[in-house]
Phi, psi and omega in degrees: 000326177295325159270330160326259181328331144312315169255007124348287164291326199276338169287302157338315189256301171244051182357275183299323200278328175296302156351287194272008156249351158309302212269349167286342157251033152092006202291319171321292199288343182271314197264022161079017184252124170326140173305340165310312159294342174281316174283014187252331175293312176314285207284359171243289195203097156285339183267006147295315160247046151271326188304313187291338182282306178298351177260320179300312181266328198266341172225031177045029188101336177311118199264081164278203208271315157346260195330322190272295156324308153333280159339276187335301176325290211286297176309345160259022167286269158325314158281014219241157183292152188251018180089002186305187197270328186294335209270306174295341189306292215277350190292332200285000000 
C-alpha cells in the first residue's frame, strides 16, 4: 500500500516524467497495460495511466467504485484547465 501512494505522489508531481521511468522499469509491461496506451496516456493524461496501470498491479484489474473515483479524480487533473490567459479573460 506505501508504495501505491508513492507512485501515487511521484506521478502527481511529475506526471510525463513518472511515465517514462514507470515503462523503463518495466511497470507497465508487469501491470498489463498495452504499449499503445502508454503513448496515448504520456501526451494526454499521465496521471490517468498511472491510476490504470495502479489499479491493473495493485487490484488485479479490479474497477470497484474507490478505482472509478480515482480514475475520475486523476482525468479531471489531467484534462482540467491550466489557468491560461482565455480562462482570466472571461472572469473580467
Amino acid at each position: 500500500m506505501t508504495s501505491c501512494c508513492l507512485m501515487g505522489c511521484f506521478g502527481a508531481l511529475l506526471g510525463r516524467v513518472g511515465v517514462v521511468f514507470l515503462w523503463i522499469v518495466g511497470w507497465f509491461a508487469r501491470a498489463g497495460v498495452p504499449g499503445v496506451w502508454i503513448l496515448i496516456g504520456f501526451l494526454f493524461a499521465p496521471l490517468s495511466l498511472i491510476c490504470v496501470g495502479g489499479v491493473n498491479a495493485f487490484f488485479d484489474g479490479h474497477w470497484g467504485l474507490f478505482q472509478k473515483v480515482a480514475l475520475l479524480i486523476c482525468l479531471l487533473i489531467d484534462l482540467g484547465g491550466d489557468g491560461s490567459p482565455a480562462v482570466h479573460k472571461r472572469r473580467r
